[in-house]
Kinemage of the C-alpha trace (Angstrom):
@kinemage 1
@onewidth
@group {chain A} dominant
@subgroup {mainchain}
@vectorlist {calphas} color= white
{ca unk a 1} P 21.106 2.925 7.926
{ca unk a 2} L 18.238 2.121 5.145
{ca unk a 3} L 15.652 4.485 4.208
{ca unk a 4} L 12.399 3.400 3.642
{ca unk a 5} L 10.971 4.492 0.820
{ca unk a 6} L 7.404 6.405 1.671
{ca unk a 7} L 4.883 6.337 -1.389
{ca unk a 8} L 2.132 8.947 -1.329
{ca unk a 9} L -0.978 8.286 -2.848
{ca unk a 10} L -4.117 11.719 -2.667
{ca unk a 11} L -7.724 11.155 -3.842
{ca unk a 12} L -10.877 12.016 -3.275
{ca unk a 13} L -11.642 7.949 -2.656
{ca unk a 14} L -15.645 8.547 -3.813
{ca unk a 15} L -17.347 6.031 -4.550
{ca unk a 16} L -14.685 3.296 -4.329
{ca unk a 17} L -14.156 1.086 -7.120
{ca unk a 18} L -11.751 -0.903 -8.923
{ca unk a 19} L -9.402 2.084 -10.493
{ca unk a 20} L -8.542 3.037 -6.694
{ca unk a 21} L -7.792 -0.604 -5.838
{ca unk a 22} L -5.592 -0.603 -8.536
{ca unk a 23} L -3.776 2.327 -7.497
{ca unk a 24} L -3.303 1.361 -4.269
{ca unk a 25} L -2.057 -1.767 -5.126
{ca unk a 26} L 0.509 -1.074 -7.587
{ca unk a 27} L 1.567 1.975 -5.519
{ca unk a 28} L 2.554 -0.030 -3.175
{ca unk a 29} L 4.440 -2.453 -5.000
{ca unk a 30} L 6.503 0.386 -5.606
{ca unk a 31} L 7.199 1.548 -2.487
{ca unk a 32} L 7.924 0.400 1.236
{ca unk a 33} L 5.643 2.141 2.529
{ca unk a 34} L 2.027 3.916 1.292
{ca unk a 35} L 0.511 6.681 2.780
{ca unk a 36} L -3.069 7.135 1.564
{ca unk a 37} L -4.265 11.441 1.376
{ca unk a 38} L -7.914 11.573 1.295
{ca unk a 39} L -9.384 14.762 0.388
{ca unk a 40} L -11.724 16.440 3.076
{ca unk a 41} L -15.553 17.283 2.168
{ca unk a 42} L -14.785 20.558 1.915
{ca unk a 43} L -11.514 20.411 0.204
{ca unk a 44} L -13.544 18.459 -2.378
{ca unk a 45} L -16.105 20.292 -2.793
{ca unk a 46} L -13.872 23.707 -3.426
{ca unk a 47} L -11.899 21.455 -6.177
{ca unk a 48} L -14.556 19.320 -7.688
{ca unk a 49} L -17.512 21.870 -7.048
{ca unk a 50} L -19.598 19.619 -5.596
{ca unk a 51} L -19.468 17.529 -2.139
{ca unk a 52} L -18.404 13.895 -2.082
{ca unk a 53} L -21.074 10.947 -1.795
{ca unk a 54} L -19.602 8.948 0.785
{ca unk a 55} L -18.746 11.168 3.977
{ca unk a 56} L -15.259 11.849 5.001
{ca unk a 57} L -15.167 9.696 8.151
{ca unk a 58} L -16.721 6.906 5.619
{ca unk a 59} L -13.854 7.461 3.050
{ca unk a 60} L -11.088 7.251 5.584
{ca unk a 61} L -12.544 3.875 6.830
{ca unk a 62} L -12.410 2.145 3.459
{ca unk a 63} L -9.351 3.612 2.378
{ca unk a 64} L -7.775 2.466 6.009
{ca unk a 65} L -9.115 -1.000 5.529
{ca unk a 66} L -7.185 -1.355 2.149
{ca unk a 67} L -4.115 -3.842 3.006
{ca unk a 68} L -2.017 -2.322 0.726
{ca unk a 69} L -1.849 1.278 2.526
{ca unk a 70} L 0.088 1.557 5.738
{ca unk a 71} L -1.497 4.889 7.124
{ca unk a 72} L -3.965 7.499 5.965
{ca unk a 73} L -3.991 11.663 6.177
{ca unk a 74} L -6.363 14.099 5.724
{ca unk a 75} L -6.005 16.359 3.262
{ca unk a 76} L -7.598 20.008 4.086
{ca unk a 77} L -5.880 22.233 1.670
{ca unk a 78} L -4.509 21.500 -2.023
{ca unk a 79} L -0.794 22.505 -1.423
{ca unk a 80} L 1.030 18.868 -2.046
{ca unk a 81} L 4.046 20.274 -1.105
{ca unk a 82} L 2.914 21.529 2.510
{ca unk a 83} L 1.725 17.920 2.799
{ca unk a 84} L 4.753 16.511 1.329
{ca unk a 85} L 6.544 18.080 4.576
{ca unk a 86} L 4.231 16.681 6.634
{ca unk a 87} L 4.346 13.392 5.403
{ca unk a 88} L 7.884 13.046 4.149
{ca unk a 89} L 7.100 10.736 0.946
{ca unk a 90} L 9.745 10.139 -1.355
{ca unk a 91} L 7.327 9.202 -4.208
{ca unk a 92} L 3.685 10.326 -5.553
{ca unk a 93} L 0.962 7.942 -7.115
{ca unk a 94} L -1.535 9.643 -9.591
{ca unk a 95} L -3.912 8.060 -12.095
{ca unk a 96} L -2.417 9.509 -15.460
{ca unk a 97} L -5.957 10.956 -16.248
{ca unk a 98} L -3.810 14.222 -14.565
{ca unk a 99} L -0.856 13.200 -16.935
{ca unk a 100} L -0.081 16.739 -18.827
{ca unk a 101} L -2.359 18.864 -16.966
{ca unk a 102} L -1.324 22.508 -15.893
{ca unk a 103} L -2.002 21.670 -12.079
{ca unk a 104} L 0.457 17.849 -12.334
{ca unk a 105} L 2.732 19.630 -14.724
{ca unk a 106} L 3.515 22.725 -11.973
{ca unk a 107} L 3.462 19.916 -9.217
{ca unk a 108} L 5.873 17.964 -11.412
{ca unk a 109} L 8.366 20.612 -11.018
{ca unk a 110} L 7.910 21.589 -7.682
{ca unk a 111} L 8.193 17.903 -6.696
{ca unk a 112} L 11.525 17.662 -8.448
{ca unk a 113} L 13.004 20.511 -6.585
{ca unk a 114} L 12.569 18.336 -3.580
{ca unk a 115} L 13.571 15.052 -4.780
{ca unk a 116} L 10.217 13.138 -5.215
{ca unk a 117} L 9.044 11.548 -7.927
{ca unk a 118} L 6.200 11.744 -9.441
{ca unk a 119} L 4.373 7.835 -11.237
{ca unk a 120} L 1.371 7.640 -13.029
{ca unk a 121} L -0.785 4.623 -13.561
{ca unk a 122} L -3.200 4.022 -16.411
{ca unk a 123} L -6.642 5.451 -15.870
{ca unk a 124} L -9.692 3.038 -15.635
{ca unk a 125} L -11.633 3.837 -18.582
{ca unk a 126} L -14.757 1.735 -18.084
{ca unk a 127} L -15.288 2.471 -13.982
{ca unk a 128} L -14.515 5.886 -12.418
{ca unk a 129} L -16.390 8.127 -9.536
{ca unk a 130} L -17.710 10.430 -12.228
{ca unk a 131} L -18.877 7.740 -14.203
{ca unk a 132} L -20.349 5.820 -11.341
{ca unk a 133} L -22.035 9.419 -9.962
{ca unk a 134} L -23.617 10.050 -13.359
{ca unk a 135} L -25.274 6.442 -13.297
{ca unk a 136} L -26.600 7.559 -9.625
{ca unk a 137} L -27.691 10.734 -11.397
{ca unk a 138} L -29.502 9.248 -13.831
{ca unk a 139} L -31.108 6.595 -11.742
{ca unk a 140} L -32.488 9.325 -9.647
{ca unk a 141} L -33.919 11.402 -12.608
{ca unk a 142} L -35.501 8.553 -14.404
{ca unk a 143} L -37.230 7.317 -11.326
{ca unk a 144} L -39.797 9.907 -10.724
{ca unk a 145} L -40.240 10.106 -14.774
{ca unk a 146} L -41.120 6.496 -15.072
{ca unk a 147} L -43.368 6.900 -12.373
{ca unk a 148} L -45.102 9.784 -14.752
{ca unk a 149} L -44.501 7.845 -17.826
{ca unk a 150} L -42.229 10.550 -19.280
{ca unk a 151} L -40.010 7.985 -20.769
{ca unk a 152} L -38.924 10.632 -23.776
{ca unk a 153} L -38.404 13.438 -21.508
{ca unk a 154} L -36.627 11.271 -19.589
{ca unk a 155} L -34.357 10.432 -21.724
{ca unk a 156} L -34.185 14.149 -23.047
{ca unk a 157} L -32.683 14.800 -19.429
{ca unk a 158} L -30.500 11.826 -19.301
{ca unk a 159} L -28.518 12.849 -22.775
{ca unk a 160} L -27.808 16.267 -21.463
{ca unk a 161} L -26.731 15.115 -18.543
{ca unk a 162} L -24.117 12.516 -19.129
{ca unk a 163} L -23.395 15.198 -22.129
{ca unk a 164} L -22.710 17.664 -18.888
{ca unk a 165} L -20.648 15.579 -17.385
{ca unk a 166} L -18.686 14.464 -20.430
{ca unk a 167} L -17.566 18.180 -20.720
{ca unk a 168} L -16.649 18.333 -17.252
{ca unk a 169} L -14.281 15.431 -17.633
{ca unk a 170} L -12.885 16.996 -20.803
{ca unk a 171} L -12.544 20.236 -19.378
{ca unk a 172} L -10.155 18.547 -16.463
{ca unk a 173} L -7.939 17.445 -19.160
């Protein structure tokens, strides 16, 4: 009898862009079949601090509609391993942006005490959700500014903001 190798890919899926096609798509090249985990609002919002943009029901439609994933699941808690049981993947797709971090390095070894392996794919630099959210961010401050003519405050508020989010991203690695 052949086993059919189940890939697991979890995100958030915000704001979906070119990095999560990519993901998806050579995740599935690497597997024979790819089951999608997409974070819940509220799952998100206790990891990341903050809510998602695009609504969960929103998130699971676009991620659905991908070709390259066969099914989706919700994922309502952060234990990987309780969904691994649910799931049954043999395999886990993460953007190596978590590459070396103490949450992936303790999942690393849990994973391996079950038999699943865990494959990273090179982060894209120049277009993530964070990147993409600061842009709305800033869009949304400078608006009312230009509409004072605060151009220097503006961009006073801008700096310290994409500075703010700069340190969040270094502070996940």
């Amino acid at each position: 009898m052949e086993t059919t190798l189940t890939g697991y890919a979890p995100g958030v899926w915000d704001l979906f862009h070119i990095g999560h096609l990519t993901i998806l798509r050579e995740a599935r090249q690497r597997c024979d079949r790819l089951v999608a985990g997409v974070a819940s609002d509220e799952l998100t919002s206790h990891l990341k601090g903050r809510p998602p943009v695009i609504p969960l029901a929103e998130r699971l439609e676009i991620v659905r509609g991908v070709r390259h994933v066969d099914d989706v699941v919700v994922e309502t808690h952060g234990d990987k391993l309780q969904i691994w049981k649910q799931v049954g993947f043999h395999v886990v797709f993460k953007g190596d942006d978590w590459k070396g971090t103490p949450k992936w390095d303790i999942l690393e070894r849990r994973f391996a005490k079950v038999g699943v392996e865990v494959v990273y794919f090179p982060y894209t630099v120049h277009t993530s959700s964070t990147l993409l959210r600061s842009v709305l961010e800033l869009m949304q401050l400078a608006k009312p500014l230009q509409q004072e003519g605060g151009q220097e405050e503006d961009m006073s508020h801008c700096q310290q903001a994409v500075q703010g989010k700069e340190e969040v991203r270094t502070a996940q690695k």
